[in-house]
C-alpha positions as CSV (number, residue, x, y, z in Angstrom):
1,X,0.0,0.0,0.0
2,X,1.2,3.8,-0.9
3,X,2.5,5.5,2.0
4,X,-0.1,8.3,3.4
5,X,2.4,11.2,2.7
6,X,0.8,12.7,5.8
7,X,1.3,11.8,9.5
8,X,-0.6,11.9,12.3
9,X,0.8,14.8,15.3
10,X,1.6,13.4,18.6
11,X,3.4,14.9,21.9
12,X,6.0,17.2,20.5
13,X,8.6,16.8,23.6
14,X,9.7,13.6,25.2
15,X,10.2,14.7,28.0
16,X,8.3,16.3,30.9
17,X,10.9,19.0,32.1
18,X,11.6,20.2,28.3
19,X,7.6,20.6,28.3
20,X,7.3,22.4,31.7
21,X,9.8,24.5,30.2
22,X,8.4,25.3,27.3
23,X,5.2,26.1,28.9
24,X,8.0,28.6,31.6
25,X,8.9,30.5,28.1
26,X,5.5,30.9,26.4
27,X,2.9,33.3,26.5
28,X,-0.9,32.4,26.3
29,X,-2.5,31.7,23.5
30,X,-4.8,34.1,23.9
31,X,-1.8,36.7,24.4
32,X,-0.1,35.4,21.1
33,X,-3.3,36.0,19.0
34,X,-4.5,39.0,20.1
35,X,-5.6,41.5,17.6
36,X,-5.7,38.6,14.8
37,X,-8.7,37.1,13.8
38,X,-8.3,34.3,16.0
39,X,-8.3,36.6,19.3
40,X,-11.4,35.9,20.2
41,X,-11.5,31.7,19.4
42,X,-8.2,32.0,21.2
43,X,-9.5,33.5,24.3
44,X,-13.2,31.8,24.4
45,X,-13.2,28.7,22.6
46,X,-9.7,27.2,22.8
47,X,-9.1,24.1,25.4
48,X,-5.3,23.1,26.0
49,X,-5.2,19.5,26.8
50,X,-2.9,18.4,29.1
51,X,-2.1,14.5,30.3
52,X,1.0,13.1,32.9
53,X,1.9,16.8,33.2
54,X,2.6,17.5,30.1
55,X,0.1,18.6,26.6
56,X,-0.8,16.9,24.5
57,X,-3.0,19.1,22.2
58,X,-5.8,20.8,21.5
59,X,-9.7,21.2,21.2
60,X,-12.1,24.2,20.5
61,X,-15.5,24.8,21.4
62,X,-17.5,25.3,18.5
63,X,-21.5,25.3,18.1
64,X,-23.4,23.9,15.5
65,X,-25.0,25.9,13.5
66,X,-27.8,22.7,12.4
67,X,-28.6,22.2,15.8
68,X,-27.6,24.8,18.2
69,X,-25.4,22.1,19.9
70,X,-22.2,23.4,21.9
71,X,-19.2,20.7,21.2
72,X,-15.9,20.4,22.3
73,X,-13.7,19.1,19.6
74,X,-10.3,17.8,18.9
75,X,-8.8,14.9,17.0
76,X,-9.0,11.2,17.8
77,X,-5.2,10.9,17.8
78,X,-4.8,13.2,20.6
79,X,-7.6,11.3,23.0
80,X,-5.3,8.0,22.3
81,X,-2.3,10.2,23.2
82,X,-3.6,11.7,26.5
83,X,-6.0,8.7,27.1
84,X,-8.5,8.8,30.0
85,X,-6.6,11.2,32.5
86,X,-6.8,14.4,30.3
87,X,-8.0,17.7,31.9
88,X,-8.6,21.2,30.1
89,X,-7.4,24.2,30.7
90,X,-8.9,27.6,29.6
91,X,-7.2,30.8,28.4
92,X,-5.9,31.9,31.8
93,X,-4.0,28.2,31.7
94,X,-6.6,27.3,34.8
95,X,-8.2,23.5,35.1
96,X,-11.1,23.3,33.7
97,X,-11.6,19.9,34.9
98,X,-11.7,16.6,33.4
99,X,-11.9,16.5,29.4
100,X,-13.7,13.1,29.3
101,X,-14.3,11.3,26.0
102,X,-17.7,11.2,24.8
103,X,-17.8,9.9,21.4
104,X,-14.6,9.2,18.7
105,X,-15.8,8.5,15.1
106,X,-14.5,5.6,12.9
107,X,-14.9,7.2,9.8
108,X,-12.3,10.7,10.3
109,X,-10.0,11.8,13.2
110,X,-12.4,13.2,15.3
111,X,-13.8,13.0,18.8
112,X,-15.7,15.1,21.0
113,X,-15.3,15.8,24.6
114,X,-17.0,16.8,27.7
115,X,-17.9,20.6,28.1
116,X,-16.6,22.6,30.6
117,X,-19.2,25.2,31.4
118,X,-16.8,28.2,31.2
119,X,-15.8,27.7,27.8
120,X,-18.0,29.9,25.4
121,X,-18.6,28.5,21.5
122,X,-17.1,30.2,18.2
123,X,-18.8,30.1,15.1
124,X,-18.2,27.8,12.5
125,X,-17.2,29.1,9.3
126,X,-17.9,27.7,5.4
127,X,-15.5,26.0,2.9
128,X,-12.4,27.7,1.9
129,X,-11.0,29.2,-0.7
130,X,-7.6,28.5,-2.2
131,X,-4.8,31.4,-1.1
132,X,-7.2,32.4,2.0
133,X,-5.3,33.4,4.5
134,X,-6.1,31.2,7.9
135,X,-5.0,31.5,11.5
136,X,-4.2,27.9,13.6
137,X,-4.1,28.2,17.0
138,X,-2.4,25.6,19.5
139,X,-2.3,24.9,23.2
140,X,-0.8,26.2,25.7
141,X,2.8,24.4,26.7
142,X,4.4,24.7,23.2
143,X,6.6,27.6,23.6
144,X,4.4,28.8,20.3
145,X,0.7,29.5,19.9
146,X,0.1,31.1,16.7
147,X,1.0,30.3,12.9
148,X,-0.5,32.1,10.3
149,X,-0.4,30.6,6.4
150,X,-2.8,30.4,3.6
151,X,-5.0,27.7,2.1
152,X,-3.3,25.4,-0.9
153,X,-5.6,22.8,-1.6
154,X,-9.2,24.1,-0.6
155,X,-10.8,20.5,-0.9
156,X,-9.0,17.4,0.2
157,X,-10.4,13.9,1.5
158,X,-7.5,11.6,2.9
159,X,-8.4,8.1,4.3
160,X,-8.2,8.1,8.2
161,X,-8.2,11.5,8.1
162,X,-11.3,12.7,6.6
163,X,-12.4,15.6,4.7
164,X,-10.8,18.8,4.6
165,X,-7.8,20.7,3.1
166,X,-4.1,22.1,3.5
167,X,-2.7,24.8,4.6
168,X,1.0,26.5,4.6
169,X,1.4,26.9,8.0
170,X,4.5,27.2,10.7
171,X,2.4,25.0,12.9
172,X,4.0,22.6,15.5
173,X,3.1,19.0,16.1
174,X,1.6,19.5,19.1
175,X,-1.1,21.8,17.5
176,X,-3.5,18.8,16.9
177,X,-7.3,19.5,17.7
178,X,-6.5,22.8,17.7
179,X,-8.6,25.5,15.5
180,X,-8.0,27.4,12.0
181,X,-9.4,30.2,12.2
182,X,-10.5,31.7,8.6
183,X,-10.2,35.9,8.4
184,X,-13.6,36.7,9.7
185,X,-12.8,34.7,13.0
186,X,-14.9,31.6,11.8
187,X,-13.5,28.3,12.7
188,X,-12.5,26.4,9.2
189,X,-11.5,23.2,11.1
190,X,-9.3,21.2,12.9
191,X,-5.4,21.0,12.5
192,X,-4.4,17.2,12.2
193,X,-1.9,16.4,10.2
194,X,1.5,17.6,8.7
195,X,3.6,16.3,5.7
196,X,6.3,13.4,6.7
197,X,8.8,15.9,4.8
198,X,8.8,18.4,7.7
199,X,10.0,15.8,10.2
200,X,13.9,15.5,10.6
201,X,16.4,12.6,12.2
202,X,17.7,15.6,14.5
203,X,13.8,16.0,15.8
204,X,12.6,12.7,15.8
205,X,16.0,12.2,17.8
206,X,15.3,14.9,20.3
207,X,11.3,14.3,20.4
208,X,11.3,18.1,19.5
209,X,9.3,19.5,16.5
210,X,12.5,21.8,15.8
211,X,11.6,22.7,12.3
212,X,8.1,24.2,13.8
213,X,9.9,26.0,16.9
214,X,12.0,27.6,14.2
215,X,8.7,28.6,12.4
216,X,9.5,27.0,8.7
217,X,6.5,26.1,6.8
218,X,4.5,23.1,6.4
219,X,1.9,21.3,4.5
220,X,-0.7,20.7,7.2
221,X,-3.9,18.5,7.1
222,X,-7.0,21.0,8.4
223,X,-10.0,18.5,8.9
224,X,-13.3,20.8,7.7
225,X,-15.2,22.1,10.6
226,X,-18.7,21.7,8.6
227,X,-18.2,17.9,7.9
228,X,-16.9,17.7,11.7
229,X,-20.1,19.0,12.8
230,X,-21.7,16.4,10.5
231,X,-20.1,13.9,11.7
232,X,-20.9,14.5,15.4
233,X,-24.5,14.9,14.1
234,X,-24.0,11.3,13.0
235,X,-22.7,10.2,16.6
236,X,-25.6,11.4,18.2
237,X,-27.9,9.9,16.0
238,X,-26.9,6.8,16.4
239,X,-26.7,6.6,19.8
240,X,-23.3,8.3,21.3
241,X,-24.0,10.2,24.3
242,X,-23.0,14.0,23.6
243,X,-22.8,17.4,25.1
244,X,-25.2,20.2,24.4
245,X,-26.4,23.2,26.1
């Protein structure tokens, strides 16, 4: 079988006292994004997932516009990663509480979490358009919060991963679940996966995402809010227990 030429994102340091320092040397998210377009996602909506002291990526709170639903979001990969001890943090890097799984879908790398009442929803945005300019936003811990990059391939569907489309981005690893946030402050989707090209012997040595620390550019993987949403529609309706408010 062909190679998938992109990879799923996993921890981005090996080790808990380079992550506890990284989180010592970054600002908040929040902080980082402010007066972009993805202040506001960034300061209401964003969850930093953390597991074993140390985080392992992202979610955002997002409602539906079909329903009205309020869902926390992130990636299936990350829920393996942090498993059933996760907790959320808000924008003030305060625990939320526990981010328990709720439903994980076999179809796209998605799963949805338990709510945390303070977390208040963004809006989802439509498809993209090719060159757009877009906005990801990762978790707390990274030592980075913020890449900004523009749209390449405005409709993609890769098996595993679902349906979305790439982006240029100076994103790091540990962005996974995190939001892309189009230029009207609309969440696009959900960053999951980068190209196997932007991963180096020196990082996968180290356990570092050097290439991303040092902000170079990378094909990234954005799964589409919209079919996201649908998905989690698709959950619910067939039994899944999910969050709503």
């Amino acid at each position: 079988m062909p190679r998938n030429p992109l990879t799923r994102w996993f921890q981005p340091v090996s080790g808990l006292l380079m992550a506890l320092f990284l989180q010592a040397c970054a600002g908040m998210p929040a902080d980082q994004a402010r007066g972009t377009p993805a202040e506001h996602v960034a300061r209401d909506s964003l969850l930093s997932l953390r597991a074993h002291g140390a985080t392992v990526g992202a979610a955002v709170v997002v409602r539906d516009p079909a329903t009205g639903a309020v869902l926390a979001l992130t990636n299936a990969h990350v829920v393996r990663q942090g498993g059933t001890d996760m907790t959320a943090h808000g924008a003030d890097g305060q625990e939320l509480g526990p981010a328990r799984i709720l439903a994980t879908s076999a179809r796209m790398d998605l799963a949805v979490l338990s709510l945390p009442p303070e977390a208040r929803p963004a809006d989802a945005g439509g498809a993209p358009r090719t060159g757009a300019a877009v906005w990801a936003v990762g978790p707390q811990g990274l030592g980075r919060a913020l890449a900004v990059g523009e749209v390449e391939r405005a409709q993609l569907r890769l098996r595993h991963l679902g349906p979305g489309f790439t982006a240029r981005l100076g994103a790091l690893r540990g962005f996974s679940g995190g939001p892309v946030v189009g230029r009207d402050g609309r969440v696009l989707g959900l960053t999951t996966a980068m190209s196997d090209a932007a991963r180096t012997t020196l990082g996968a040595l180290t356990g570092m995402d050097l290439e991303g620390l040092a902000g170079d550019e990378r094909e990234v993987f954005v799964l589409s809010i919209q079919e996201a949403l649908a998905e989690a529609r698709r959950l619910s309706a067939t039994g899944a227990r999910m969050a709503a408010r």
